[in-house]
BAGUMI-792285 format. One record per residue (C-alpha): residue number from 1; chain; y, x, z. Coordinates in nm, 3 decimals. Example, Ala and Ser with C-alpha at 12.3 -4.5 7.8 and 13.67 -1.06 7.14 Angstrom:
BEGIN
<1 "A" <-0.450 1.230 0.780>>
<2 "A" <-0.106 1.367 0.714>>
***
This chain:
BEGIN
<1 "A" <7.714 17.355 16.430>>
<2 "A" <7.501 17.476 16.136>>
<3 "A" <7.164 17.231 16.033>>
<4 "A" <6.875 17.405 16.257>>
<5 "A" <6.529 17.281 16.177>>
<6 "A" <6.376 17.000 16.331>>
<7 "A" <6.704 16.871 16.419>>
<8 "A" <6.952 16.572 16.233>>
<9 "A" <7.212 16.725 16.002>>
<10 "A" <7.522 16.571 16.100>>
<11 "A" <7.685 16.261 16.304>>
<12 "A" <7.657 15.865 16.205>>
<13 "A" <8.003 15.736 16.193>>
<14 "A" <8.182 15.388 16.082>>
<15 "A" <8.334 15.459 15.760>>
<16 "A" <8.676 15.545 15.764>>
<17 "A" <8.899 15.264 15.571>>
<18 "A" <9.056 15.557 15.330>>
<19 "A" <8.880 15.865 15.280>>
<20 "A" <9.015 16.073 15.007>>
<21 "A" <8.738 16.171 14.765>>
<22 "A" <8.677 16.490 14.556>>
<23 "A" <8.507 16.414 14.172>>
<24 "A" <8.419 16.810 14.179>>
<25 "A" <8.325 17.080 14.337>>
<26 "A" <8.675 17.285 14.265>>
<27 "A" <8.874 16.901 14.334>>
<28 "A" <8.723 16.926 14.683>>
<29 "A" <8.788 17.260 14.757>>
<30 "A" <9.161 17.205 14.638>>
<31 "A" <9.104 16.926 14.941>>
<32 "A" <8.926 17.174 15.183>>
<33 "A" <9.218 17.459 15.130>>
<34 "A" <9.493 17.174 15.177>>
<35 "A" <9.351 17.007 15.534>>
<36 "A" <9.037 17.177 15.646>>
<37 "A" <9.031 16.908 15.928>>
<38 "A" <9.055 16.599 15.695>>
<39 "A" <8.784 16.412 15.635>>
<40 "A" <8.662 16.366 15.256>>
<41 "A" <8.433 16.232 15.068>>
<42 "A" <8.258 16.355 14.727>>
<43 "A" <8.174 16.206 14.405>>
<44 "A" <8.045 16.422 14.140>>
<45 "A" <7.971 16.800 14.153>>
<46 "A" <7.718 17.045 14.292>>
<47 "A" <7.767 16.969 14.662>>
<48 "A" <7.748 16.612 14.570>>
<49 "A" <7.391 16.684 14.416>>
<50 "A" <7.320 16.888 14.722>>
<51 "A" <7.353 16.610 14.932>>
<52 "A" <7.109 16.378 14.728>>
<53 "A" <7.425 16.223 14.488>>
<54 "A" <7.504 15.989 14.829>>
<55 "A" <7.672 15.652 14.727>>
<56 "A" <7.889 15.595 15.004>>
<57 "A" <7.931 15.233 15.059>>
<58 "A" <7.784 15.123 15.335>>
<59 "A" <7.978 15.028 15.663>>
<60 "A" <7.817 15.316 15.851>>
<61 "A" <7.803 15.683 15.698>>
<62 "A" <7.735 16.024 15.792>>
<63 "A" <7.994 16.282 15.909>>
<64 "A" <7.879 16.611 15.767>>
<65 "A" <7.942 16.991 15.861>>
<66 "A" <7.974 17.165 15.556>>
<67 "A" <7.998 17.541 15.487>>
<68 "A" <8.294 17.725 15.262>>
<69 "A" <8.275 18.063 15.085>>
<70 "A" <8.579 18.228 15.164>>
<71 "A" <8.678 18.479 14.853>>
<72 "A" <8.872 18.786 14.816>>
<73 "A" <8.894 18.993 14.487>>
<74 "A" <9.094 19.191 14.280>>
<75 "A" <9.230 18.877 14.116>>
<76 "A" <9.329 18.688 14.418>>
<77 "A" <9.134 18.530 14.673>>
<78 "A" <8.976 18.145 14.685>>
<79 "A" <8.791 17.893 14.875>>
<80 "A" <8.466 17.802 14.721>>
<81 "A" <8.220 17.530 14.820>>
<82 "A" <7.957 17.507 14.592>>
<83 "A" <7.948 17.901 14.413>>
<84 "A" <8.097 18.165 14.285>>
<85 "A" <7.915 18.340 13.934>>
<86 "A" <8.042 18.657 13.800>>
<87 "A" <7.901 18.721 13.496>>
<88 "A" <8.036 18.789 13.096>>
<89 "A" <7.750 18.664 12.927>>
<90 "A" <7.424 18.449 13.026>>
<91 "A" <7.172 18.645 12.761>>
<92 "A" <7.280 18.990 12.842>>
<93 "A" <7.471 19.228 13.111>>
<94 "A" <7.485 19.177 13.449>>
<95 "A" <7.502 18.813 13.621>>
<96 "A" <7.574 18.732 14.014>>
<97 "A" <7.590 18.415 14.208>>
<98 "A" <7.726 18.369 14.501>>
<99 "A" <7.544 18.033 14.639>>
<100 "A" <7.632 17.789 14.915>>
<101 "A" <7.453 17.500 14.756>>
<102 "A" <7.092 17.572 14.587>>
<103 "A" <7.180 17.428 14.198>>
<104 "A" <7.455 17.465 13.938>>
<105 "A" <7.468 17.146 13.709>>
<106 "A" <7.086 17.092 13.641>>
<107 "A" <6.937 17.471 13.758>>
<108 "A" <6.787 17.510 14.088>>
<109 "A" <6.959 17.857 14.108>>
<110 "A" <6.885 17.916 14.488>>
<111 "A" <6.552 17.672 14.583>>
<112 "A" <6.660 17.769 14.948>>
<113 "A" <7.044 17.690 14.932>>
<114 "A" <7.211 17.510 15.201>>
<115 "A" <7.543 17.364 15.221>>
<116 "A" <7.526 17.429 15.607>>
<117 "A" <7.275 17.693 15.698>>
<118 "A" <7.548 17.958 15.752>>
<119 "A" <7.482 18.138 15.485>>
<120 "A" <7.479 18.220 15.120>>
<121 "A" <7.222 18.300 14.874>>
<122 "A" <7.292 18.602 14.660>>
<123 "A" <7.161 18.636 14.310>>
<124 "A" <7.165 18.948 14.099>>
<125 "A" <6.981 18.912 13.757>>
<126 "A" <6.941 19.255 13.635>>
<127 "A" <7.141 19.340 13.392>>
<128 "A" <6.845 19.525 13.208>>
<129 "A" <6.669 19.166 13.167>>
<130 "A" <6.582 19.110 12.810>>
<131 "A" <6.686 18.796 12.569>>
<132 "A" <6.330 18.698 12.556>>
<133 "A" <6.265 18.714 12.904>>
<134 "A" <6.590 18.503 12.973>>
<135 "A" <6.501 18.256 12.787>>
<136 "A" <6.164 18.233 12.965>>
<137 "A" <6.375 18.217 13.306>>
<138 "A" <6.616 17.979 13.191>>
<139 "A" <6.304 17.719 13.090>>
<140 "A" <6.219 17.747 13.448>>
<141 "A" <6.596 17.712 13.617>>
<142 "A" <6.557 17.333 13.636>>
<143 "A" <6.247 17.321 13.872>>
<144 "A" <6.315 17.668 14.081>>
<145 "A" <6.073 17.838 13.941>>
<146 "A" <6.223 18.106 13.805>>
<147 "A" <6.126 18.276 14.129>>
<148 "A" <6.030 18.502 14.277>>
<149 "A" <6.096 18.750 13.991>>
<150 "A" <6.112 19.149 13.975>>
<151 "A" <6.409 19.148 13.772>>
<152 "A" <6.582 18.862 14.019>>
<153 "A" <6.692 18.943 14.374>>
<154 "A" <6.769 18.683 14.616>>
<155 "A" <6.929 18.760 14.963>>
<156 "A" <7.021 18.577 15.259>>
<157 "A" <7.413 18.711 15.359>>
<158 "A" <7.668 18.557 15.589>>
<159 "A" <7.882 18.816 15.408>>
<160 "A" <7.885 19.120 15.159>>
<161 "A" <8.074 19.245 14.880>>
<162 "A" <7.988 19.281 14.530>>
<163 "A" <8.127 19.593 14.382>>
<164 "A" <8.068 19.620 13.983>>
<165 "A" <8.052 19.925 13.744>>
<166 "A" <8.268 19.706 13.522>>
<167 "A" <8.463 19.381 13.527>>
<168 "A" <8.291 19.039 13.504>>
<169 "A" <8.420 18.732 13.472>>
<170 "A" <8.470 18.518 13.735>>
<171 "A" <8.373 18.123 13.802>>
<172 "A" <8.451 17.956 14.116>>
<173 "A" <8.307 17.617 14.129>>
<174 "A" <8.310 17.613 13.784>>
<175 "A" <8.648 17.710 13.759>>
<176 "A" <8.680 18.022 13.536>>
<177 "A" <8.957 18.263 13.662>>
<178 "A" <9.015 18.651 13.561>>
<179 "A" <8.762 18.921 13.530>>
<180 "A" <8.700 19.103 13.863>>
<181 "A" <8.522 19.421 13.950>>
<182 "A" <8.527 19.358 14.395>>
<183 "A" <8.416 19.057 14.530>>
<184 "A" <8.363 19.002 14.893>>
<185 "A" <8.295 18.662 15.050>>
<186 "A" <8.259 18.509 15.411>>
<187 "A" <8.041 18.221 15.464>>
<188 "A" <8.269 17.995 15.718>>
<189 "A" <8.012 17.814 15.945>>
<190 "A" <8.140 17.407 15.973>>
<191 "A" <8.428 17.506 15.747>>
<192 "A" <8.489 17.119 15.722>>
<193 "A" <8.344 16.750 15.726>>
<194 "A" <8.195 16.495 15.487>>
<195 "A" <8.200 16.135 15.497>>
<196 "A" <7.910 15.994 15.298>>
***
């Protein structure tokens, strides 16, 4: 069941004695495409800043729902559990994000991602923005700031496609793989579980 407000995220469990544990975002969602039912823990990576970089060592931990994109493009189709970014440059041309969790590395992206909400947040930069205006943005990625912005759009889809005049390349969870012109993605609700 997705987070709802007002309401604990997730179950208090005893720690399991060997829970396999994903370094990255793409390592655990090698682990989430192998056994969507096993439990995992995570160690480094978006999802693992998402969840306030846990340190999992205490006796009792807490089993997590977590959210998965679900991918299908022109280039073959993928699990993602952090984001997906299509994009050929950063300082020019289009750029989308496709975001389950709110940050990649140190930007706050999408202030309002969730790893659980049901939902992703879409970002278009458009691709008219200038160099000197992306630079001002990109000062402000850390903190969320960069938003709201006329030349940013942010929306709220459990699914959608991304159809592009011209082919992008595309990053899932930091994992670069061909360029694409289609991209649609399914947010899948309590996809799998957590331990941390």
């Amino acid at each position: 069941m997705t987070i709802a407000k007002g309401h604990p995220w997730g179950d208090e469990v005893a720690r399991p004695e060997h829970v396999a544990t994903a370094a990255s975002d793409a390592e655990l969602a090698g682990f989430v495409t192998a056994d969507p039912d096993a439990l995992v823990g995570v160690s480094g990576g978006d999802v693992f800043s998402a969840l306030g970089r846990p340190a999992g060592r205490a006796p009792m931990s807490r089993r997590l729902p977590m959210d998965a994109l679900r991918i299908s493009t022109d280039a073959g189709d993928f699990v993602a559990v952090a984001h997906v970014v299509l994009r050929n440059q950063w300082w020019s041309g289009p750029l989308f994000a496709v975001m389950n969790v709110g940050s990649i590395g140190r930007w706050n992206v999408a202030p309002a991602g969730h790893p659980n909400d049901g939902r992703a947040e879409v970002v278009e930069v458009d691709a008219g923005m200038t160099l000197r205006t992306r630079l001002q943005v990109r000062r402000r990625l850390p903190t969320g700031t960069h938003l709201p912005h006329p030349q940013i759009r942010v929306r709220p889809r459990a699914e959608g496609t991304i159809e592009l005049d011209r082919p992008l390349g595309c990053w899932v969870d930091g994992m670069r793989h061909d360029q694409v012109q289609r991209v649609t993605f399914t947010v899948e609700a309590d996809a799998y579980a957590l331990i941390c």
